[in-house]
C-alpha positions as a LaTeX table, in Angstrom:
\begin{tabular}{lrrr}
\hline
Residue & $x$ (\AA) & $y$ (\AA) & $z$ (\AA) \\
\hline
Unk1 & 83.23 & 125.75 & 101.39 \\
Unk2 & 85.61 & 122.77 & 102.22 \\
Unk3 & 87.47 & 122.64 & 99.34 \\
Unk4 & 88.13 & 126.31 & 99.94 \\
Unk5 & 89.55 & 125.61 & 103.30 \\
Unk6 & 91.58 & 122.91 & 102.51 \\
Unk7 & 92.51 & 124.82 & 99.12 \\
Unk8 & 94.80 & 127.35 & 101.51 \\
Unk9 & 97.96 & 124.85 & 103.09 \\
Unk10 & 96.82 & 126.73 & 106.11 \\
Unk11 & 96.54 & 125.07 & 109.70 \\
Unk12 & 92.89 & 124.37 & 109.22 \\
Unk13 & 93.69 & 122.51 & 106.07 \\
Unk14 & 96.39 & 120.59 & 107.62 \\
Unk15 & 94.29 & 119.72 & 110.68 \\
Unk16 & 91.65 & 118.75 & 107.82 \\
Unk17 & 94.20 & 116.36 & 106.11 \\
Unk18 & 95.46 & 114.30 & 109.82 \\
Unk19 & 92.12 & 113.98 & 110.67 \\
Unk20 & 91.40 & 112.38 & 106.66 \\
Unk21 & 94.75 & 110.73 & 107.26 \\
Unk22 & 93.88 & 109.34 & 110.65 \\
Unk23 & 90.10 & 108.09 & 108.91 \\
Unk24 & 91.70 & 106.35 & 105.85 \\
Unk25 & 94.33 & 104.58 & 108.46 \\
Unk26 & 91.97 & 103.30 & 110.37 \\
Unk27 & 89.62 & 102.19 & 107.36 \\
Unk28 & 92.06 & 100.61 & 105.98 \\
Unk29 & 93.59 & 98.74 & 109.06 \\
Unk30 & 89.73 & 97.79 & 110.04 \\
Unk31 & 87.40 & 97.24 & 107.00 \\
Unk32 & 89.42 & 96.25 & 104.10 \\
Unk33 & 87.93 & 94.09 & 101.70 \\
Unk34 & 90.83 & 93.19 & 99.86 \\
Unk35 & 93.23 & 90.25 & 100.47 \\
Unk36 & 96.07 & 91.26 & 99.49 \\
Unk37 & 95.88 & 94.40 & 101.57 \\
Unk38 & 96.69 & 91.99 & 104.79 \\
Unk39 & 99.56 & 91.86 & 106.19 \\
Unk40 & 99.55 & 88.50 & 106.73 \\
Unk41 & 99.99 & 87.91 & 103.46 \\
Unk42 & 103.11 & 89.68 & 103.46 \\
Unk43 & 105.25 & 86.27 & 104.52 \\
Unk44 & 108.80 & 88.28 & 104.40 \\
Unk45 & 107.49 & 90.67 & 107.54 \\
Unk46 & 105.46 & 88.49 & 109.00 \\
Unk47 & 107.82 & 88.85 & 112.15 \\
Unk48 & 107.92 & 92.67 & 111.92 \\
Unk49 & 103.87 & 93.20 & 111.37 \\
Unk50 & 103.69 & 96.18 & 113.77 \\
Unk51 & 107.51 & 97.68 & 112.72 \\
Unk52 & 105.80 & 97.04 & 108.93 \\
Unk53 & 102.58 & 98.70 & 109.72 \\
Unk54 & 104.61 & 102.04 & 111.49 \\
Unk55 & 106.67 & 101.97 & 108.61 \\
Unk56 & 103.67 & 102.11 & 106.01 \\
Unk57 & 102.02 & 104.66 & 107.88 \\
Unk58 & 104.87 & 106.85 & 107.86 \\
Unk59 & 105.78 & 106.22 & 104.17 \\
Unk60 & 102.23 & 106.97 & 103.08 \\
Unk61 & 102.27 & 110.61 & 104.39 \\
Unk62 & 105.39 & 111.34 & 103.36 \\
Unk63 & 104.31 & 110.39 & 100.10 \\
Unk64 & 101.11 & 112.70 & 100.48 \\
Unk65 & 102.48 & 115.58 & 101.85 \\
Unk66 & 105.87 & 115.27 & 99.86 \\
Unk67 & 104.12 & 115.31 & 96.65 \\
Unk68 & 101.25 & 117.80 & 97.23 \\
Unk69 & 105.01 & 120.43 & 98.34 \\
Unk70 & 106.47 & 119.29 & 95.14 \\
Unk71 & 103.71 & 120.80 & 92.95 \\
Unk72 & 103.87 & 123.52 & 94.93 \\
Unk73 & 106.92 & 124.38 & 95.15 \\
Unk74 & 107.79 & 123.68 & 91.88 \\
Unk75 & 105.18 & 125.73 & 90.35 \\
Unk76 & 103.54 & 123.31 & 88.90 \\
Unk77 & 100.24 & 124.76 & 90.43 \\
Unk78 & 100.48 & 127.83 & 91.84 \\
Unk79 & 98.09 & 127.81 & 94.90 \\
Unk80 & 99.60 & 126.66 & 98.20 \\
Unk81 & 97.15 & 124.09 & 99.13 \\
Unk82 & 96.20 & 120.20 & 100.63 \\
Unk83 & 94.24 & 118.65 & 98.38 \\
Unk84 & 96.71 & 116.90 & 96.17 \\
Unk85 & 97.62 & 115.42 & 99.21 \\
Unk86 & 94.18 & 114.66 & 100.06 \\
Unk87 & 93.44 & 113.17 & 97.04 \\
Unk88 & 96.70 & 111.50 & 96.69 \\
Unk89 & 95.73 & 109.72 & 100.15 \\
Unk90 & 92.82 & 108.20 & 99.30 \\
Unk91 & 93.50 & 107.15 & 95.52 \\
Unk92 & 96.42 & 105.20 & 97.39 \\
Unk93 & 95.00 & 101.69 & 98.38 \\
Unk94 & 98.55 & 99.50 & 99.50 \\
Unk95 & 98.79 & 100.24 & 103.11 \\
Unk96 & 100.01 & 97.25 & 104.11 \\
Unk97 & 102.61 & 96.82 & 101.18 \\
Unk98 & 105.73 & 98.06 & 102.50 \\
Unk99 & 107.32 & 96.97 & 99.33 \\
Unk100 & 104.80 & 99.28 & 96.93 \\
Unk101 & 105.42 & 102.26 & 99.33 \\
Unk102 & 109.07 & 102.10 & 98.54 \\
Unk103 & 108.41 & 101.95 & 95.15 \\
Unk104 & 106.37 & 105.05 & 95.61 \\
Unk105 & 108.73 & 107.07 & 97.28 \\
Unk106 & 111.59 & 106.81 & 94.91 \\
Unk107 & 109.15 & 107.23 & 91.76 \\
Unk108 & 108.18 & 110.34 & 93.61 \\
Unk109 & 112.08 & 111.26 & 94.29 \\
Unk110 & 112.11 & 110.93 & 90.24 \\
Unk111 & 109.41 & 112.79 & 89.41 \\
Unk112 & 110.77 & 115.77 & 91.27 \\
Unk113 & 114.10 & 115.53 & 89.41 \\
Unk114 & 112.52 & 115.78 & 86.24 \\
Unk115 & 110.56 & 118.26 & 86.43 \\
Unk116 & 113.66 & 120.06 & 88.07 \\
Unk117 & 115.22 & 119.30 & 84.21 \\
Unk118 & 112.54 & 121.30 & 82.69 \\
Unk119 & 113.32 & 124.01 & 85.35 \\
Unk120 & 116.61 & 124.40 & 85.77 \\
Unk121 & 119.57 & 124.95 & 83.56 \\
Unk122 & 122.33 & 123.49 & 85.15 \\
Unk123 & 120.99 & 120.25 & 85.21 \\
Unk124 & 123.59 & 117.74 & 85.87 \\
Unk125 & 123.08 & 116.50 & 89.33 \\
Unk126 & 118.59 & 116.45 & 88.52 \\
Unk127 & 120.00 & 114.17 & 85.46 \\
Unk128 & 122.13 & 111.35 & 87.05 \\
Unk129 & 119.07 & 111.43 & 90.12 \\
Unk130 & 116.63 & 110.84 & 88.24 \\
Unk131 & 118.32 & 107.88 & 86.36 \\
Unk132 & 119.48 & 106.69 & 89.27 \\
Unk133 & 116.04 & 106.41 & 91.06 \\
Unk134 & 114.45 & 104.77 & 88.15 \\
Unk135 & 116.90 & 102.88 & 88.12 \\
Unk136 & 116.22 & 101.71 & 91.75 \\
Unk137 & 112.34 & 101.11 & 90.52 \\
Unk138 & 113.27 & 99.22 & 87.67 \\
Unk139 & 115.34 & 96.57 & 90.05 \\
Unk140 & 112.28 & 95.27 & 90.73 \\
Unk141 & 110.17 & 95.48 & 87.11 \\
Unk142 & 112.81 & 95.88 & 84.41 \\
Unk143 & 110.21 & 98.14 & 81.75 \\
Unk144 & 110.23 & 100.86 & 84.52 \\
Unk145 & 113.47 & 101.94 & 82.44 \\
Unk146 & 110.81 & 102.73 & 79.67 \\
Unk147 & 110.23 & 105.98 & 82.04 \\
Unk148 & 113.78 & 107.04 & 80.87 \\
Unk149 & 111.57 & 108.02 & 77.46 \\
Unk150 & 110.51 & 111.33 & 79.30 \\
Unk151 & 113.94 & 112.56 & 80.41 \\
Unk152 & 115.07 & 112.00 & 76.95 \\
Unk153 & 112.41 & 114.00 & 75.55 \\
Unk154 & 112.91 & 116.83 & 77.96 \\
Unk155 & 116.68 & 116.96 & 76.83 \\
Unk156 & 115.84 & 116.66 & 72.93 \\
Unk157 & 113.71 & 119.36 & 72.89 \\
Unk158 & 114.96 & 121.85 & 75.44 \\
Unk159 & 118.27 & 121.31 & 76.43 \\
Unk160 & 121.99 & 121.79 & 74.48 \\
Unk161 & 124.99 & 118.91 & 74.91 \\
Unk162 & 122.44 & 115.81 & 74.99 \\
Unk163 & 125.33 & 113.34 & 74.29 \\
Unk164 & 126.93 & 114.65 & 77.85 \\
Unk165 & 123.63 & 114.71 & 79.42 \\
Unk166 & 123.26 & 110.96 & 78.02 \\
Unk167 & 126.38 & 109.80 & 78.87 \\
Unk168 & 125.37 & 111.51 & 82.75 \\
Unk169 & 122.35 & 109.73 & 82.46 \\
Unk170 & 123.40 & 106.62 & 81.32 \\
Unk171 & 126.05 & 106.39 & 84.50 \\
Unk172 & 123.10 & 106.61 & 87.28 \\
Unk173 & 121.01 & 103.97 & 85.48 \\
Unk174 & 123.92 & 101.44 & 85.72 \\
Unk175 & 124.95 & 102.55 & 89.58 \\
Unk176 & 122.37 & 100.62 & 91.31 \\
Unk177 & 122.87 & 97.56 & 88.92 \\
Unk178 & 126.75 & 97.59 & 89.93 \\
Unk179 & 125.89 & 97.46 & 93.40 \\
Unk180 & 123.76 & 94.71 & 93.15 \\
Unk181 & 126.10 & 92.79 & 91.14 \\
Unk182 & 128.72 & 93.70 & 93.93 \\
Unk183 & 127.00 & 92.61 & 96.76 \\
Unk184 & 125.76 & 89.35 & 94.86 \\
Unk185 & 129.43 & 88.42 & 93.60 \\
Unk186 & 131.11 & 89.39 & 96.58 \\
Unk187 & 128.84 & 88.48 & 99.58 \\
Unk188 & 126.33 & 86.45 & 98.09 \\
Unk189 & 123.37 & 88.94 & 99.12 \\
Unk190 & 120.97 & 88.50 & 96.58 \\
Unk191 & 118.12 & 91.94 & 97.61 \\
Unk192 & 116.03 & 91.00 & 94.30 \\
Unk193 & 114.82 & 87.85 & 95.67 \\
Unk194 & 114.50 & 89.69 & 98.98 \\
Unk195 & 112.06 & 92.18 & 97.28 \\
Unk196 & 110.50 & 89.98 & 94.85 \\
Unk197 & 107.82 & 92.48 & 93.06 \\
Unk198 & 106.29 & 89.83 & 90.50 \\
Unk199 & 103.28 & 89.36 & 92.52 \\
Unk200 & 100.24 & 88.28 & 90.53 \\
Unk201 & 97.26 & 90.02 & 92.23 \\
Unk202 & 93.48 & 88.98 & 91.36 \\
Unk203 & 91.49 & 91.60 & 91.48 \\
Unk204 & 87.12 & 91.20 & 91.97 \\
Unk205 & 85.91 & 92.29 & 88.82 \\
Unk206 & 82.93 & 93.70 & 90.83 \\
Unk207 & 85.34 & 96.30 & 92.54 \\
Unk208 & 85.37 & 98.17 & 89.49 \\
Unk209 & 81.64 & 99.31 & 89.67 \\
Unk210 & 82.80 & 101.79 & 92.56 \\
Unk211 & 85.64 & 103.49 & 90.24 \\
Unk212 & 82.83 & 104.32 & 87.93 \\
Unk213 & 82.46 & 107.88 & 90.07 \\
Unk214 & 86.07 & 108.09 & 89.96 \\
Unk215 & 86.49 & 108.08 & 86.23 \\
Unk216 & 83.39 & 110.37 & 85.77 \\
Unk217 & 85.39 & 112.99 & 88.10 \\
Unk218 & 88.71 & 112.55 & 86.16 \\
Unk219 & 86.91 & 113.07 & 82.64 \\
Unk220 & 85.71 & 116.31 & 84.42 \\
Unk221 & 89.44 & 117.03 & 85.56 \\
Unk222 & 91.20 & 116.26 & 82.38 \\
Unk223 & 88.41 & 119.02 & 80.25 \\
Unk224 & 89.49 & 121.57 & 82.93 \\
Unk225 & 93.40 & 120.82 & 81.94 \\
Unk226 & 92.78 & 120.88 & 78.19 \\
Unk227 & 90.69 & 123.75 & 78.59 \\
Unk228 & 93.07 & 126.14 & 80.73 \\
Unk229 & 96.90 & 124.67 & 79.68 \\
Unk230 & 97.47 & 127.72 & 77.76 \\
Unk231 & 96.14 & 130.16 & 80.21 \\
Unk232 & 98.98 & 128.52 & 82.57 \\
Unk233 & 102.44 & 129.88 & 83.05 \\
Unk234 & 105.44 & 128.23 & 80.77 \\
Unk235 & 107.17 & 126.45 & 83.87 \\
Unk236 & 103.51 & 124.79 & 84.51 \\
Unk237 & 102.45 & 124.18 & 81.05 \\
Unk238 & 106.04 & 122.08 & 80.69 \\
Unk239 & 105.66 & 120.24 & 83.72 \\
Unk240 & 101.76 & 119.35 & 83.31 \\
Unk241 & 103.19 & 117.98 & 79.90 \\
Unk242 & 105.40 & 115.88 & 81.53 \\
Unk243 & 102.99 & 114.45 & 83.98 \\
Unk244 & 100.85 & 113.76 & 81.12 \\
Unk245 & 103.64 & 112.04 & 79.14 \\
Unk246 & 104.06 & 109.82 & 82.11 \\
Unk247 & 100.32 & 109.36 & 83.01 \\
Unk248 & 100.27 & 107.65 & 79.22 \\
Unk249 & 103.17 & 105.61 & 79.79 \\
Unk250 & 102.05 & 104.53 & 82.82 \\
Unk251 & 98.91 & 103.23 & 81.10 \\
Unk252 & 100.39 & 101.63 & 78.54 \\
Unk253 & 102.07 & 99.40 & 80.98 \\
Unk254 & 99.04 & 98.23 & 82.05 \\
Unk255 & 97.17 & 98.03 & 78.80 \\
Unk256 & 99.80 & 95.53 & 77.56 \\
Unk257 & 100.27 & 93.72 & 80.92 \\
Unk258 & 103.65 & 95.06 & 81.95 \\
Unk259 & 102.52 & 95.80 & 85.17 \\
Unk260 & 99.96 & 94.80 & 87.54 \\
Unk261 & 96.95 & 96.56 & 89.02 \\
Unk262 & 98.41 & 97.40 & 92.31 \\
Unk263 & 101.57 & 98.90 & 90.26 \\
Unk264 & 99.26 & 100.74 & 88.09 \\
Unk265 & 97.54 & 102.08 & 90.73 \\
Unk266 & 100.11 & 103.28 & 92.22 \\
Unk267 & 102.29 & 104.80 & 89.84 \\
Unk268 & 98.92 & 106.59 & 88.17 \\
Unk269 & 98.06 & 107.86 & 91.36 \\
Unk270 & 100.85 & 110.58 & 91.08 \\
Unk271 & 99.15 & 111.93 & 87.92 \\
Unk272 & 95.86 & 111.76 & 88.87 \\
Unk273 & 96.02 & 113.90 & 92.12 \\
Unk274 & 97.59 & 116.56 & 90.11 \\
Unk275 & 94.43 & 116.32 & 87.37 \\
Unk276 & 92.05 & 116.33 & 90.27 \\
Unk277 & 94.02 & 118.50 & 92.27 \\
Unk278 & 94.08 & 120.75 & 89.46 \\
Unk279 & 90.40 & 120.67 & 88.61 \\
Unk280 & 88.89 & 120.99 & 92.34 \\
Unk281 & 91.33 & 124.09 & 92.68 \\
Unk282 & 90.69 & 126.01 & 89.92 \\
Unk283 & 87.00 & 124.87 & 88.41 \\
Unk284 & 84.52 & 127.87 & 88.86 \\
Unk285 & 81.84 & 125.76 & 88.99 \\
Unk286 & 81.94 & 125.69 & 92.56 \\
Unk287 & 78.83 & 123.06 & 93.25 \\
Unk288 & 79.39 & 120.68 & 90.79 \\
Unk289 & 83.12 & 120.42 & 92.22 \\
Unk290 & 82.27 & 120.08 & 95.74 \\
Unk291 & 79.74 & 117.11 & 94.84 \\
Unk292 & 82.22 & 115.65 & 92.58 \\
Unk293 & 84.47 & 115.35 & 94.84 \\
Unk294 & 82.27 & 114.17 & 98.01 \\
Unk295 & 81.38 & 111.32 & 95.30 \\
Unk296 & 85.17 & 110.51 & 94.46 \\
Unk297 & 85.89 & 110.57 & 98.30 \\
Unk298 & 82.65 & 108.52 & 98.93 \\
Unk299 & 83.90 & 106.41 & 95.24 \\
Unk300 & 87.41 & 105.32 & 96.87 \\
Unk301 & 86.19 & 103.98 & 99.96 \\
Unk302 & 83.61 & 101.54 & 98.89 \\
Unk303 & 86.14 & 100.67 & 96.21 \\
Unk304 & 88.89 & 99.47 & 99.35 \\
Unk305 & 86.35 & 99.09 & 102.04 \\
Unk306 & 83.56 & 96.80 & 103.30 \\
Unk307 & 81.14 & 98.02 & 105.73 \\
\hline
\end{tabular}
């Protein structure tokens, strides 16, 4: 069965995921039906267009393949496989948004230091990281700080000395800040207006129809997780928490218009590849998984693509 082969991170699997990789670049490149996915519309790289499009390319797998070895190796699901990576890929719709890909590698660089916090017990350095890469996010939309709700929680519950840890905490949320005030006062570099993130995007109501399969495959995902949590080992249980806390959070931006679409989607991406992930790993009902997730593949790329 497919999912089978690319549920062992073997070289079959990985040749799987290049040549899915390779598809959903050039997809993306040829037949997107989106606007703002064009580069053109990008004015601050207009000059840079092929440097930009490298550049996305590359961030995009590392993003993939960096997150699918993060829940690996971190035990947050315990079989070496692709298909958070897979599915990761082709949730992800901003090729062409350099400045959304950055965002998504240092929200991925944060995610990994807190579920380090749950793991680890000397926990400095994973503390001042993590603030200091939401920090980074939140240059650009100031309620990404909200995120600082789940390192907080972590530390209330299951860690000693929370006014250090605070005070630790505290100092790598303000170190970016400095630096932009530095460079601002001093040399009159302003990067905020360089990166400006408040981009209202319009999205075509009539996109949604195609998430429909989508949503039907995450309901199926999310009865798998409530289902088998307990069965899972305490260092997975914690960190599926987590993701959950932040999958919510992440939603609730949206909900009450923090965010837009293109930030939501990206930022609830991380969470849902580990539900599906989860579910197309572990679900014994081996048909209904494989067709489920033929129609979430099939789902996603009407949902970015024309034809």
């Amino acid at each position: 069965m497919f999912l089978k082969t690319i549920g062992n991170n073997n070289l079959v699997g990985k040749v799987a995921f290049f040549i899915l990789f390779i598809a959903v670049i050039l997809f993306k490149y040829f037949f997107s039906n989106h606007n703002y996915l064009l580069i053109e519309n990008n004015s601050s790289f207009n000059d840079f267009k092929s440097i930009v499009f490298i550049l996305n390319c590359v961030f995009l797998l590392f993003i993939s393949i960096g997150f699918n070895n993060m829940i690996y190796e971190k035990g947050v699901i315990k079989k070496n496989n692709i298909i958070t990576a897979v599915v990761f890929l082709t949730i992800h719709p901003f090729l062409h948004d350099f400045k959304l890909l950055l965002t998504g590698v240092f929200f991925l660089f944060f995610l990994e230091k807190i579920i380090e916090i749950i793991l680890n017990e000397k926990i400095e350095n994973q503390i001042f990281y993590s603030a200091f890469f939401v920090s980074i996010i939140s240059i650009f939309n100031i309620y990404f700080l909200l995120y600082s709700v789940v390192p907080f929680f972590i530390l209330f519950l299951f860690k000693n000395n929370l006014l250090r840890y605070m005070v630790i905490y505290l100092i790598g949320v303000a170190i970016p800040f400095f630096i932009l005030f530095f460079l601002k006062t001093l040399f009159e570099i302003d990067l905020r207006s360089q990166f400006n993130f408040y981009e209202n995007i319009k999205i075509n109501l009539s996109q949604f129809k195609y998430i429909i399969p989508v949503l039907v495959v995450s309901l199926f995902s999310f009865i798998e997780i409530f289902n088998w949590i307990n069965k899972k080992s305490i260092r997975s249980r914690k960190a599926f928490y987590v993701i959950i806390i932040i999958a919510i959070i992440t939603i609730l931006f949206f909900v009450f218009n923090l965010i837009s679409y293109d930030y939501f989607v990206l930022l609830f991406s991380f969470p849902l590849s580990l539900f599906l992930s989860n579910y197309y790993l572990y679900s014994k009902r081996i048909l209904i998984k494989h067709f489920l997730f033929f129609i979430f593949i099939f789902g996603m790329f009407l949902s970015y693509y024309s034809f």
